[in-house]
DOTI-572814 format. One record per residue (C-alpha): residue number from 1; residue in three letters; x, y, z. Coordinates in Angstrom, 2 decimals. Layout:
<atoms>
<atom resi="NUM" resn="ala" c1="X" c2="Y" c3="Z"/>
...
</atoms>
This chain:
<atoms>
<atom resi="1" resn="unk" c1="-6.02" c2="-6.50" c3="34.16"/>
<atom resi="2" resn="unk" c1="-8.77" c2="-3.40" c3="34.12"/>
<atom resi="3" resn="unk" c1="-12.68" c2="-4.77" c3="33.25"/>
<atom resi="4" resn="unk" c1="-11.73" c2="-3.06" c3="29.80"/>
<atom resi="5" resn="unk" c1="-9.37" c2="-6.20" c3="29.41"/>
<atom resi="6" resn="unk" c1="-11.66" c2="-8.56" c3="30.98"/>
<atom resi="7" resn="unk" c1="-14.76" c2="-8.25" c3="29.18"/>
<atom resi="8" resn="unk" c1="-12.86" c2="-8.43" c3="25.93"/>
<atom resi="9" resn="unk" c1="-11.34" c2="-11.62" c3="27.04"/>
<atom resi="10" resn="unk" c1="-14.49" c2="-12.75" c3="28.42"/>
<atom resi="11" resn="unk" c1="-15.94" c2="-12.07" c3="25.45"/>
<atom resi="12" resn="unk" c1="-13.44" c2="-14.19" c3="23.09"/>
<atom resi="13" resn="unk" c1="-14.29" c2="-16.95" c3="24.94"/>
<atom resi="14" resn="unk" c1="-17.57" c2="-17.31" c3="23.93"/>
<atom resi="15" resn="unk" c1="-16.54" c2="-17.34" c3="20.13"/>
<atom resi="16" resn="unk" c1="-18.17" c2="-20.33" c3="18.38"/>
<atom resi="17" resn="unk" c1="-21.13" c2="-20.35" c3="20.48"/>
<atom resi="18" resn="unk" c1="-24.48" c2="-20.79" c3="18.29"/>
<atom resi="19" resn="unk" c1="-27.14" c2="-17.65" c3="18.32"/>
<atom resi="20" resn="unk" c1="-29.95" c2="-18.54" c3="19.66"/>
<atom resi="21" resn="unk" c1="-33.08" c2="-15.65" c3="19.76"/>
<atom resi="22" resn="unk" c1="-33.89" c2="-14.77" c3="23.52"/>
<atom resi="23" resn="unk" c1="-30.62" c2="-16.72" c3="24.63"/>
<atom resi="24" resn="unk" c1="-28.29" c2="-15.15" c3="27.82"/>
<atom resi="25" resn="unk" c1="-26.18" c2="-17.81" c3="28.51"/>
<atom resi="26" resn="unk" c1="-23.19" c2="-19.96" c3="26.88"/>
<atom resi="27" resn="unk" c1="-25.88" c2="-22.40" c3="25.48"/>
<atom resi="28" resn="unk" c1="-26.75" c2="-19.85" c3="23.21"/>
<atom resi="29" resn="unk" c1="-26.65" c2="-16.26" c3="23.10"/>
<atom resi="30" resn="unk" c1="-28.17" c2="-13.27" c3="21.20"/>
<atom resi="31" resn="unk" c1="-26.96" c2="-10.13" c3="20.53"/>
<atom resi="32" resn="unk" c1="-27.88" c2="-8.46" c3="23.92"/>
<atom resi="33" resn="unk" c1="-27.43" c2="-11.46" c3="26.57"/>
<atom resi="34" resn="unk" c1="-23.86" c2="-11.55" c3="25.44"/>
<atom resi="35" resn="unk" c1="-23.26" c2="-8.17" c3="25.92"/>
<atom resi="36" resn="unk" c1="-25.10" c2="-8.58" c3="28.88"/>
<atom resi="37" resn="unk" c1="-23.43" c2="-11.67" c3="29.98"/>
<atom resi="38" resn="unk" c1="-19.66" c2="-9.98" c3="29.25"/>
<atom resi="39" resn="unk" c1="-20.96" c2="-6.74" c3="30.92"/>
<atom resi="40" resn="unk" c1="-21.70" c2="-8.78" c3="34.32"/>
<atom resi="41" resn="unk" c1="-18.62" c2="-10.38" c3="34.42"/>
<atom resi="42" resn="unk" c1="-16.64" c2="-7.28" c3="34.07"/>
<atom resi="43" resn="unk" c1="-18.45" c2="-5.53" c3="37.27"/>
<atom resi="44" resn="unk" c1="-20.45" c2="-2.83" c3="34.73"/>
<atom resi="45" resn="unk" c1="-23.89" c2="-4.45" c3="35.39"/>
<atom resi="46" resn="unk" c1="-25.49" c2="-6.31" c3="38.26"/>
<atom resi="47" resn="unk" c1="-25.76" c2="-10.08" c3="37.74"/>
<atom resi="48" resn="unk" c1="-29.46" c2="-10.91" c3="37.58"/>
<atom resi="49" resn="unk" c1="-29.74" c2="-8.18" c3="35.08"/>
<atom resi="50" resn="unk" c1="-31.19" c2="-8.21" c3="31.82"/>
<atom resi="51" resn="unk" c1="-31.03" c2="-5.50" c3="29.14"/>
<atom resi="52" resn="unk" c1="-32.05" c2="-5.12" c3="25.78"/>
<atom resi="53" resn="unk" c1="-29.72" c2="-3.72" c3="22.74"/>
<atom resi="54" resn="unk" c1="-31.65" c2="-0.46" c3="23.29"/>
<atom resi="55" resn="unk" c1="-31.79" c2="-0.54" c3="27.32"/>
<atom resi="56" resn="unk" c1="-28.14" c2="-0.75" c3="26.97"/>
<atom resi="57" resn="unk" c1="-27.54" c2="1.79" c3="24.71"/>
<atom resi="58" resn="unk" c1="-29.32" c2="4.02" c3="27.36"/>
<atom resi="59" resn="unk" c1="-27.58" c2="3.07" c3="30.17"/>
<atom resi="60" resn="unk" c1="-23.91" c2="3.96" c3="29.07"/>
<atom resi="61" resn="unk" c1="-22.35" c2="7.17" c3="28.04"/>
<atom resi="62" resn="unk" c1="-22.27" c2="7.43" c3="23.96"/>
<atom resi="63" resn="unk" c1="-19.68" c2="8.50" c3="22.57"/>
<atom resi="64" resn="unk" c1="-18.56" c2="9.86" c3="18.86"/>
<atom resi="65" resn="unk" c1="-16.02" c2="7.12" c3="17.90"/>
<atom resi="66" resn="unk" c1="-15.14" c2="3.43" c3="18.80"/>
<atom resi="67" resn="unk" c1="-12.45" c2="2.44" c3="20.81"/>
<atom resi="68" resn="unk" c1="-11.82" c2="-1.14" c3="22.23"/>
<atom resi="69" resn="unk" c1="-14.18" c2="-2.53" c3="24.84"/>
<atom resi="70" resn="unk" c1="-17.38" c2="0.03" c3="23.62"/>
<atom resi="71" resn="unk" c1="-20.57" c2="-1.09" c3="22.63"/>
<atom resi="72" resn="unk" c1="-21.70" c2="-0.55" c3="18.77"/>
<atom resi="73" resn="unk" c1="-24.68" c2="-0.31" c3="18.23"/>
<atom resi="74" resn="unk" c1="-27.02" c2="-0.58" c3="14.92"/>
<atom resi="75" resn="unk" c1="-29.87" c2="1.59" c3="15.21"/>
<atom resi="76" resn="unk" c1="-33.63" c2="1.03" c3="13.92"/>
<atom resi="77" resn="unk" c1="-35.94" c2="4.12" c3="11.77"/>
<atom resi="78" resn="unk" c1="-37.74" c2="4.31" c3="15.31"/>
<atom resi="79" resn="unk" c1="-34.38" c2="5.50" c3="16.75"/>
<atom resi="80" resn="unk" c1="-34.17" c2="2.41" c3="18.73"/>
<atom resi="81" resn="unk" c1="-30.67" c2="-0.02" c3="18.79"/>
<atom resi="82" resn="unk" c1="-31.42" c2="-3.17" c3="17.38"/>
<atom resi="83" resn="unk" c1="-28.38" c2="-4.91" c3="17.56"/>
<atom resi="84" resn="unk" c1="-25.70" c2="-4.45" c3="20.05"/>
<atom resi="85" resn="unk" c1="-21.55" c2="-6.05" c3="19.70"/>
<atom resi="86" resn="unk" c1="-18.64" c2="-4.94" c3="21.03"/>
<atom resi="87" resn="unk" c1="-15.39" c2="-3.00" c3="19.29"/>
<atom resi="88" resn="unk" c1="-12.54" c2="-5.34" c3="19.59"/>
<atom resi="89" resn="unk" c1="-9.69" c2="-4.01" c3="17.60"/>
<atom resi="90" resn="unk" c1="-9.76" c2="-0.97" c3="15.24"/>
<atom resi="91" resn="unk" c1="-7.72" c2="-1.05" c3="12.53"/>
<atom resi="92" resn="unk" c1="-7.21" c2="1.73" c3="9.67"/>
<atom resi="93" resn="unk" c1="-10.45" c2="3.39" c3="10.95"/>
<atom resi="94" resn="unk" c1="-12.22" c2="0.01" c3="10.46"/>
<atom resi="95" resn="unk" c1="-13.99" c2="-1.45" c3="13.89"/>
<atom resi="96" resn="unk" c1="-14.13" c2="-5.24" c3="13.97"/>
<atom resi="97" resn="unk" c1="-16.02" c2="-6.42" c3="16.55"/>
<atom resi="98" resn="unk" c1="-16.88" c2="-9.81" c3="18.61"/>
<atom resi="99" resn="unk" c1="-20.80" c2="-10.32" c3="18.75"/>
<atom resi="100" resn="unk" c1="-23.64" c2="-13.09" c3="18.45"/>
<atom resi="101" resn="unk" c1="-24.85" c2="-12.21" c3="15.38"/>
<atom resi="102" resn="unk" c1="-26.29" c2="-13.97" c3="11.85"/>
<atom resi="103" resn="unk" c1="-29.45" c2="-15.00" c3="13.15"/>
<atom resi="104" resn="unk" c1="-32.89" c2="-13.93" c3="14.04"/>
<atom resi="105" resn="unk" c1="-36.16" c2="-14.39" c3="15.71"/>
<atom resi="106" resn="unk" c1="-36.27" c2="-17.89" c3="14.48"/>
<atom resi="107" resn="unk" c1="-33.12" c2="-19.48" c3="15.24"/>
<atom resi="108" resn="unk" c1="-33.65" c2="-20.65" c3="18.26"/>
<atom resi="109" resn="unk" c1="-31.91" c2="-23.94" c3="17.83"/>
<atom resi="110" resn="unk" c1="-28.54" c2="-24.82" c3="16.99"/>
<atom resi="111" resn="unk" c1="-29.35" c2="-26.30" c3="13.61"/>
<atom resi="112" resn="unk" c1="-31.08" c2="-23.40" c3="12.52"/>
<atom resi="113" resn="unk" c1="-28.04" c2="-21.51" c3="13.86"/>
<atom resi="114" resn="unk" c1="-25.80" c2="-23.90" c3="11.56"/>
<atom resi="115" resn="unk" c1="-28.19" c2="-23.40" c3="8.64"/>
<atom resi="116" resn="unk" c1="-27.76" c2="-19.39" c3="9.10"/>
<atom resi="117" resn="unk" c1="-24.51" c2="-18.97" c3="9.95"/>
<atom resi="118" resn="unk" c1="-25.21" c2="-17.73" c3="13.53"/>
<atom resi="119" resn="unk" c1="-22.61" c2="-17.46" c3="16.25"/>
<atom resi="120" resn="unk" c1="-20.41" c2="-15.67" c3="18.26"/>
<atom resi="121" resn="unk" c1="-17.54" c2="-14.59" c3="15.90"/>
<atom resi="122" resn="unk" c1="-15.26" c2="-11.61" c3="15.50"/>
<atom resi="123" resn="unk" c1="-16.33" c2="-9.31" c3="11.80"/>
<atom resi="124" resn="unk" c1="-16.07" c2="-6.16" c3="10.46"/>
<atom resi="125" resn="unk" c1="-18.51" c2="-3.76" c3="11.47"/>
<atom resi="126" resn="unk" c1="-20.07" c2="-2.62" c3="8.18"/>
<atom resi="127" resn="unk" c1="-23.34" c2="-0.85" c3="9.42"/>
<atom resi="128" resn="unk" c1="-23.85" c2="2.46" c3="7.53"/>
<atom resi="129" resn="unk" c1="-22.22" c2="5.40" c3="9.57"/>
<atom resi="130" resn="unk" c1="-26.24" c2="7.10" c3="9.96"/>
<atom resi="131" resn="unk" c1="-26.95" c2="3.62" c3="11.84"/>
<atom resi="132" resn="unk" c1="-24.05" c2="3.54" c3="13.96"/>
<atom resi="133" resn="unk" c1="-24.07" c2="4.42" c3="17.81"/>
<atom resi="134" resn="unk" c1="-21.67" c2="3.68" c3="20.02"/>
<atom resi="135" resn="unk" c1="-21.44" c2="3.83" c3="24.18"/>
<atom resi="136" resn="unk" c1="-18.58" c2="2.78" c3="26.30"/>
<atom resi="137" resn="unk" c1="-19.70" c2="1.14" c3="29.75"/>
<atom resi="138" resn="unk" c1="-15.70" c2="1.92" c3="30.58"/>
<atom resi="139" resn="unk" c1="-15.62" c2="5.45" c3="30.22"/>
<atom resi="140" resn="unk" c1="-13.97" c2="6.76" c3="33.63"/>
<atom resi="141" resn="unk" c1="-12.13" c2="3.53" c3="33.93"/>
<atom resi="142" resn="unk" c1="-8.54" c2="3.28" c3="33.88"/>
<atom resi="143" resn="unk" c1="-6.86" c2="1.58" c3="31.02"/>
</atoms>
């Protein structure tokens, strides 16, 4: 199995988990400390790191289209990421991706989670195309 194939399955495991603002760990995770998190465990990043949608987007190699295993990224009007998942499948040009997403600055518990629909789950990727970034942390790899 290549770290392509391990932080995709590393990633799955973590579906279900509740969003939590701030949160790196499988108590509760937000968009970037479970890329973060899945990033460490497939060797890309050093553990005891901690990186921010946009710190992330800046660290790996961007690319023009998604393929399994890359970050996507939705970009701010400063230029900025703001939210960070990663592709899982794409299928008839549309990316679905695994990510800690639904929530916000104030779910930080897990019935505010509930109450927003906030977890770890796999969607389709529907940020405009002029929003859109992607970067693939396993560009060089083998597949």
């Amino acid at each position: 199995m290549n770290r392509r194939d391990i932080a995709l399955a590393y990633a799955w495991e973590f579906l279900g988990t509740w969003y939590s603002w701030g949160g790196d760990d499988p108590e509760g995770f937000d968009c970037s400390g479970l890329m973060v998190e899945v990033l460490k465990a497939a060797g890309k990043i050093p553990r005891g790191s901690d990186y921010t949608a946009d710190g992330l987007r800046l660290t790996f190699p961007a690319i023009d289209a998604p393929r399994p295993g890359c970050l996507v990224f939705r970009m701010g009007s400063d230029g900025k990421a703001v939210h960070v998942e990663l592709a899982w499948k794409i299928i008839d040009g549309q990316v679905l991706t695994i990510g800690s997403s639904g929530g916000g600055s104030s779910t930080t518990s897990k019935e505010a989670a509930m109450a927003a629909n906030a977890f770890v789950k796999v969607r389709p990727w529907k940020s405009p195309p002029n929003i859109t970034r992607y970067a693939d942390p396993f560009q060089g790899d083998p597949w």
